[in-house]
N, C-alpha and C positions, 0 to 999 in steps of 0.2 A: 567432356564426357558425353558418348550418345547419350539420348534418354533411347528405352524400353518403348515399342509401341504398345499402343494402347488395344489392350484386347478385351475388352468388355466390363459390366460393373466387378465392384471386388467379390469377392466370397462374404457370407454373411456372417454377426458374430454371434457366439454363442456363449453362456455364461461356462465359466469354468468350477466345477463342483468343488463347495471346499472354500472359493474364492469371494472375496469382497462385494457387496449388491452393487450393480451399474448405478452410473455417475442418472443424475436426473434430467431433461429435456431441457437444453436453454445454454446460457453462455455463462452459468457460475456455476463453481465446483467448490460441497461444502468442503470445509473444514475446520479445524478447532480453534474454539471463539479465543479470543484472547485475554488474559486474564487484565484484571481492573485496575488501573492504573491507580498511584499513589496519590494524595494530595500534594498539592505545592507546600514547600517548609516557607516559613517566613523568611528564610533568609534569599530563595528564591523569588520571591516579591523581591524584596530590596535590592536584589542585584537589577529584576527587571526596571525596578521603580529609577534605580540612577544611570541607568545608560538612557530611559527614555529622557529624562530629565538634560543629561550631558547632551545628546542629542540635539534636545529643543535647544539650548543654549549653543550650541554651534548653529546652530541653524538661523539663530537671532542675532548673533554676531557678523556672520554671513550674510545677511542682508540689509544689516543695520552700517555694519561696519566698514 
């Protein structure tokens, strides 16, 4: 596909009445926070607690073995 030559800067922008405030100076654009995550249930420990656990023990077998 040609490109379009280049004919000078763009046109400038102007806010639209009515419309949203411009985004602010810089490389983040807000937006809405997220809301707060739950705590961990204990049962979620314990699943974390035995796979680290299976883990270690394959790992000691694996180099013990």
């Amino acid at each position: 596909m040609p490109e379009r030559p280049h004919d000078g800067p763009l046109p400038a922008a102007y806010p639209v009445p009515g419309g949203r405030p411009p985004h602010p100076d810089g490389d983040r654009v807000p937006c809405p926070a997220r809301p707060a995550r739950r705590p961990l249930a204990r049962r979620q420990y314990a699943y974390g607690l035995t796979v680290a656990l299976l883990v270690l023990v394959l790992l000691l077998v694996g180099i013990f073995g």
